[in-house]
C-alpha positions in Angstrom: 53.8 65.6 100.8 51.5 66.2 97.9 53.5 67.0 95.5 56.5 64.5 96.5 54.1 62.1 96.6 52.7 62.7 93.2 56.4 63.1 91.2 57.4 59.4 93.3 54.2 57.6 91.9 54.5 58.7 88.5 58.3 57.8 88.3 57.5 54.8 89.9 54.4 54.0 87.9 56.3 54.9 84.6 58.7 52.3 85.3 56.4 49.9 85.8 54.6 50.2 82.7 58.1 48.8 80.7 57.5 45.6 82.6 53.5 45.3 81.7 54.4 46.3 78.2 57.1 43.3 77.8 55.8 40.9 80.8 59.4 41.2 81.7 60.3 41.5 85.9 62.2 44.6 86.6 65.9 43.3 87.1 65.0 41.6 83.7 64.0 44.9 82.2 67.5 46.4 83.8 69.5 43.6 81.7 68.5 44.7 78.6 69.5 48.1 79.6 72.7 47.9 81.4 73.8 44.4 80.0 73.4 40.9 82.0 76.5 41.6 84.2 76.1 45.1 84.9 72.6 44.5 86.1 74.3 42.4 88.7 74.8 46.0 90.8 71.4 47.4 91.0 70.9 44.0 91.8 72.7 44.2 94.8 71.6 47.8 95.5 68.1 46.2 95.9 69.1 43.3 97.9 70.5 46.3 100.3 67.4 48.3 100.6 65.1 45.2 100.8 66.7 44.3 103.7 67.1 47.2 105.2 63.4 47.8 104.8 62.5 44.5 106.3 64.8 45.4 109.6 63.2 48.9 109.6 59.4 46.5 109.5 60.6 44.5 112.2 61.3 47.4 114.0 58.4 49.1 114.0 56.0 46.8 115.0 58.3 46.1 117.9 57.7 49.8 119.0 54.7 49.5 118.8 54.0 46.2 120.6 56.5 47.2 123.0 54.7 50.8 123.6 51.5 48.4 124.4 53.2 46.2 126.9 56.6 47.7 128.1 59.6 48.4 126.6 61.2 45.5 128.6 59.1 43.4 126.1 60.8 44.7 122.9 63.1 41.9 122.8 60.1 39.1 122.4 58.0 41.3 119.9 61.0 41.7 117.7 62.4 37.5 117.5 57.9 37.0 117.4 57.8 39.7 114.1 60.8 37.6 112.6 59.5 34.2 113.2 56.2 35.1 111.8 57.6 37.5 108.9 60.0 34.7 107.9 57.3 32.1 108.1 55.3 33.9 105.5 58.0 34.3 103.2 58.5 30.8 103.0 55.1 30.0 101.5 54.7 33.8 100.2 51.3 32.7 97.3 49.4 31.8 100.2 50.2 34.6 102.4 49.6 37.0 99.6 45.8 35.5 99.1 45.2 35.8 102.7 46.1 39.4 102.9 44.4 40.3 99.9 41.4 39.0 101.0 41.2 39.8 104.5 44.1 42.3 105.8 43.9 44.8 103.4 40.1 46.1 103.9 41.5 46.3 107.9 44.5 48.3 106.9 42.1 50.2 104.3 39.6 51.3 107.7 42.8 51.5 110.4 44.1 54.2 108.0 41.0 56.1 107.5 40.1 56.2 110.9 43.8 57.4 112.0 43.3 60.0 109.5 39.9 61.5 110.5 41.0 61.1 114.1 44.4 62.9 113.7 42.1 66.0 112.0 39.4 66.4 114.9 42.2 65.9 117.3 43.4 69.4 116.8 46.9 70.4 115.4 49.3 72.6 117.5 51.5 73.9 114.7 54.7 76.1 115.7 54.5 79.7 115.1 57.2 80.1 112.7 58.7 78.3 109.9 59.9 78.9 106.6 60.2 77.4 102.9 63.9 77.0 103.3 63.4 73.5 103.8 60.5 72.6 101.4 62.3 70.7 98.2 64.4 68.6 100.4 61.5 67.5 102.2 59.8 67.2 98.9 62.9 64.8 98.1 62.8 62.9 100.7 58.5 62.1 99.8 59.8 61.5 96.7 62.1 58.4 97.6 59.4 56.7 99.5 57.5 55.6 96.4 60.2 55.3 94.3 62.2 52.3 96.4 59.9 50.6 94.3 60.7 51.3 91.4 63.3 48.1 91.1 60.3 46.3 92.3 57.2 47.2 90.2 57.9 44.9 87.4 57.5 42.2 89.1 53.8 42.1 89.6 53.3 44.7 87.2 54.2 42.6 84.5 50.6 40.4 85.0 48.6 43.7 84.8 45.9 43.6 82.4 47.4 46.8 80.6 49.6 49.5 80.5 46.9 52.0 81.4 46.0 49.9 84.7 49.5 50.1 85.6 49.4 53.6 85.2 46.1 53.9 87.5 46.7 51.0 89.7 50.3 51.8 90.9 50.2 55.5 89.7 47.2 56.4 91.7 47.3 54.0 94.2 51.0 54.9 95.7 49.9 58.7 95.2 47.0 58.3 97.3 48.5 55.9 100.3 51.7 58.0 100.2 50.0 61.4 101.0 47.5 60.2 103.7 50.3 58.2 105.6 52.4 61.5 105.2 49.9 63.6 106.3 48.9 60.7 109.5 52.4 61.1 110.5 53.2 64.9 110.3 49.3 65.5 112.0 49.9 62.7 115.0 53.1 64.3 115.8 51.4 68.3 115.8 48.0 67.1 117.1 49.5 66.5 120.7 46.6 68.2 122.3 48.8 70.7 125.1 51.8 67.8 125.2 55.1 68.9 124.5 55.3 68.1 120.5 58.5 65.6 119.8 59.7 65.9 116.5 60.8 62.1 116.7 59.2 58.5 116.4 58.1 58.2 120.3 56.6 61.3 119.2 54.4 59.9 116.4 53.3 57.0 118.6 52.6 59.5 121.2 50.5 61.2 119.3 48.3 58.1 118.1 48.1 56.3 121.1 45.9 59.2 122.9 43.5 59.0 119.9 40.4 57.0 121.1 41.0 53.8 119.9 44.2 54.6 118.8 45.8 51.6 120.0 43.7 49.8 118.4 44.3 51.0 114.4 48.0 50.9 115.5 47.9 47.4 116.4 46.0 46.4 112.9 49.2 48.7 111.0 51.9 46.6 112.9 50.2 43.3 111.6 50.1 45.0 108.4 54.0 45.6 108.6 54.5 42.0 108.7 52.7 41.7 105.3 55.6 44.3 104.2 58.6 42.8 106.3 57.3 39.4 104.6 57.5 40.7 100.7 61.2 42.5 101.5 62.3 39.3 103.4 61.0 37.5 100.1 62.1 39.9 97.8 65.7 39.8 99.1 65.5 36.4 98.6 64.6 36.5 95.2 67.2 38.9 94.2 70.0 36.7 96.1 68.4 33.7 93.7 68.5 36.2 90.7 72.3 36.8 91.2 73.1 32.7 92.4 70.3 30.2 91.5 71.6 27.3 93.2 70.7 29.3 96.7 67.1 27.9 98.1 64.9 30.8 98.4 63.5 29.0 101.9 66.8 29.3 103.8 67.9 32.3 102.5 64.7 33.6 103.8 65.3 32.3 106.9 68.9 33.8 107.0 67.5 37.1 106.2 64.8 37.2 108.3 67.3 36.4 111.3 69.5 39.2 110.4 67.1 41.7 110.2 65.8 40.8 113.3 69.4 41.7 115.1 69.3 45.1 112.5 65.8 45.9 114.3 67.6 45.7 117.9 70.6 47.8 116.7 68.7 50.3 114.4 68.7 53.7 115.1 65.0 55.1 114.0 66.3 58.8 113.3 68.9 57.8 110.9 65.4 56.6 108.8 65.1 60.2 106.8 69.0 59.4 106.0 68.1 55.8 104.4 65.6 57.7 102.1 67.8 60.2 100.7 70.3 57.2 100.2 68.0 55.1 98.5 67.0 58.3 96.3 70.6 58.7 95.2 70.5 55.4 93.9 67.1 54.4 92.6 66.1 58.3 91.3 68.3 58.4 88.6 68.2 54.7 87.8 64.4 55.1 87.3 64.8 57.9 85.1 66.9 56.6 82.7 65.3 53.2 82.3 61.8 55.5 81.9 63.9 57.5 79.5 65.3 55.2 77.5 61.7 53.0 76.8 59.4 56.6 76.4 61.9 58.6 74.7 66.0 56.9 73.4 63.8 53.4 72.0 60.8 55.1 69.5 63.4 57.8 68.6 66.3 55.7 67.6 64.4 52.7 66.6 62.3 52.5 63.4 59.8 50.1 65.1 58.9 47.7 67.3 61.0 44.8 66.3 63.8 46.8 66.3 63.3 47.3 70.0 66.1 46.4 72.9 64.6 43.3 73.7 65.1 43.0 77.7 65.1 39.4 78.3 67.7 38.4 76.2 71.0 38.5 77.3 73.0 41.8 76.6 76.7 42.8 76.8 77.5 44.7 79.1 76.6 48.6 78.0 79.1 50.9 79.5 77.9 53.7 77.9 74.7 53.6 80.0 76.3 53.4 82.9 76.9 56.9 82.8 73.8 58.8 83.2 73.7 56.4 86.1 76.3 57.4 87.9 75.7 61.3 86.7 72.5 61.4 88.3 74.3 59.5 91.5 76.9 62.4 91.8 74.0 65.0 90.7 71.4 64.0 93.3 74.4 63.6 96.2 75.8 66.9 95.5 72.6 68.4 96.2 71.5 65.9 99.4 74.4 64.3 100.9 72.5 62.4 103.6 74.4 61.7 106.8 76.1 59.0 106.4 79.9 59.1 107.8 82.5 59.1 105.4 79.8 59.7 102.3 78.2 62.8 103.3 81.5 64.4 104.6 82.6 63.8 100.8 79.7 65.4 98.7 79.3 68.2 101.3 82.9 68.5 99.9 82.1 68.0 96.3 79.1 70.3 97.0 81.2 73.4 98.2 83.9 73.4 94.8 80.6 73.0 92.4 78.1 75.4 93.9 78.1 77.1 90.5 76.5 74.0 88.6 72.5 74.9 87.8 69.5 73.5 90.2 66.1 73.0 89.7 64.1 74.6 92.4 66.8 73.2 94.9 65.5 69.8 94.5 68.0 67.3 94.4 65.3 64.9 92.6 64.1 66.9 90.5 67.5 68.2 88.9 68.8 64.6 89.1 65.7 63.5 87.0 66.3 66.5 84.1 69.9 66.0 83.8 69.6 61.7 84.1 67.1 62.4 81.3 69.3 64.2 79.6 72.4 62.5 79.5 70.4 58.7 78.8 68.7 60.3 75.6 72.4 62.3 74.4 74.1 58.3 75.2 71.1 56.6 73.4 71.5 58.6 70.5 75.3 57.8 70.3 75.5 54.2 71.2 72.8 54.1 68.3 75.3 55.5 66.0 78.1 53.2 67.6 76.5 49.9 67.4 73.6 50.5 63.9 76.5 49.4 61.6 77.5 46.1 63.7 73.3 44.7 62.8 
């Protein structure tokens, strides 16, 4: 949880700082790199895990109102999380100053006490276990912070500098991701002589019998409308991004209304699955836009001016596509998820390449290397390809 925690937040941060250093949001950062129509797909990729993130919001405080009050009340918390989750998302500035004012010193005690509770609680771990399993739960830490990392430009790009980017979203994801790890793996272990579920009832077991328990949990579900509000919003943006003419009000609406009917469908243990999806996707992406700023640009450029500049339209950029979609079929090789159809296919792809090289197992960790790799060896020869034509 450490470590994952760590590696995600410095990816995540890294990508960040390319958007304070140019003021440029992050799908405008991706244009200059892929080329304006080949940005269009990570586009869409986000649009996909924003929502998804928003149904999974939904969701969650749902379980936990509905653990309060009855599970026959799940139905009204979920429509009462949309309504007010889409609500905020249509006037998102002053929902934003509200909860950086008020909500986020609440969230900011909830967690602390959840996490000295969990400790004196007592923790029941099982007697055996083994390090078989360690990198791809490393992986799947990793992912968490990293879903960002198509994200991060956008408010990054007002920081005051690069070096509080590093700190601020650096340090800051580090530090939330490991305690809310650690929370979660502690309330499900400290069930003090209960039966230990190794599932979501599980966790909220394992809070709710904290003194005041309840309590903290309620001030983290209002805090999960803050996040089902910025994914809700951020979807919206991205659908503006790809078709301006769309109002950013309904389509907030819309959204909101169909994550709400994901949240009554969604299947909670299929959650570690979503991760190691979104990792596929966004892990590799990540490194080779870090990549290509930190290492391809001051290498192959002579200075500053000479510098991709992101907001300006580019053609599309086939060549950089590639380390894209290496670091795809690396990562997926290594942790095919289960997902029908998709996992059943790189398990298959998995069994004829089970000579190609890992690092420590970890399917983020190799992906990162070899994206790294392949971005600098294809900035180096689109260089070459494209220096005579300026």
């Amino acid at each position: 949880m450490i470590l994952g925690s760590i590696v995600g937040s410095a990816l995540l941060a890294a990508a960040a700082v390319t958007s304070s250093a140019t003021g440029a949001p992050s799908m405008v950062m991706l244009r200059g790199l892929l080329g304006r129509r080949m940005s269009y797909l990570p586009s869409v990729l986000n649009i996909a895990q924003c929502f998804g993130w928003a149904a999974l919001e939904i969701f969650v405080i749902a379980a936990v109102g509905s653990r309060l009050t009855g599970e026959h009340t799940r139905l009204w918390w979920t429509l009462g999380a949309a309504l007010v989750a889409g609500a905020l998302a249509v006037r998102p500035l002053h929902t934003a100053a509200i909860v950086r004012r008020y909500l986020t010193w609440l969230v900011i005690a909830a967690t602390a006490y959840l996490l000295i509770a969990v400790i004196n609680a007592g923790v029941h771990m099982p007697a055996t276990g083994s390090w078989q399993l360690f990198w791809p739960a490393f992986d799947v830490v990793v992912a968490m912070p990293v879903s960002w990392a198509v994200l991060a430009g956008d408010w990054s790009r007002h920081s005051r500098s690069n070096r509080a980017t590093l700190i601020g979203v650096g340090g800051g994801y580090a530090i939330a991701s490991t305690v809310c790890f650690i929370i979660g793996v502690l309330a499900v272990f400290s069930s003090q002589g209960l039966a230990v579920e190794y599932t979501a009832s599980g966790f909220l077991n394992g809070l709710m019998i904290l003194p005041v328990g309840a309590l903290a949990l309620i001030v983290l579900a209002v805090d999960e409308l803050d996040e089902a509000f910025a994914n809700v919003y951020s979807t919206a943006i991205s659908l503006q991004n790809l078709q301006p003419r769309i109002d950013r009000r309904v389509a907030a609406v819309l959204i909101t209304a169909a994550a709400a009917v994901c949240a009554l469908l969604i299947d909670i243990e299929s959650y570690e699955t979503f991760l190691l999806v979104i990792g596929a996707v966004f892990v590799p992406l990540a490194a080779m836009l870090v990549t290509d700023w930190f290492v391809v640009s001051p290498l192959v450029r002579s200075n500053a001016h000479s510098r991709i500049t992101p907001w300006q339209p580019q053609r599309m950029r086939w060549m950089y596509v590639m380390p894209w979609v290496f670091g795809i079929f690396v990562y997926s090789r290594m942790s095919p998820g289960a997902v029908p159809g998709w996992s059943q296919m790189w398990s298959g792809v998995a069994a004829h390449t089970a000579g190609l090289p890992t690092l420590l197992g970890s399917a983020t960790l190799t992906t990162v290397v070899f994206t790294a790799a392949a971005t600098v060896g294809i900035g180096a020869l689109h260089h070459r390809i494209v220096r005579p034509h300026h």
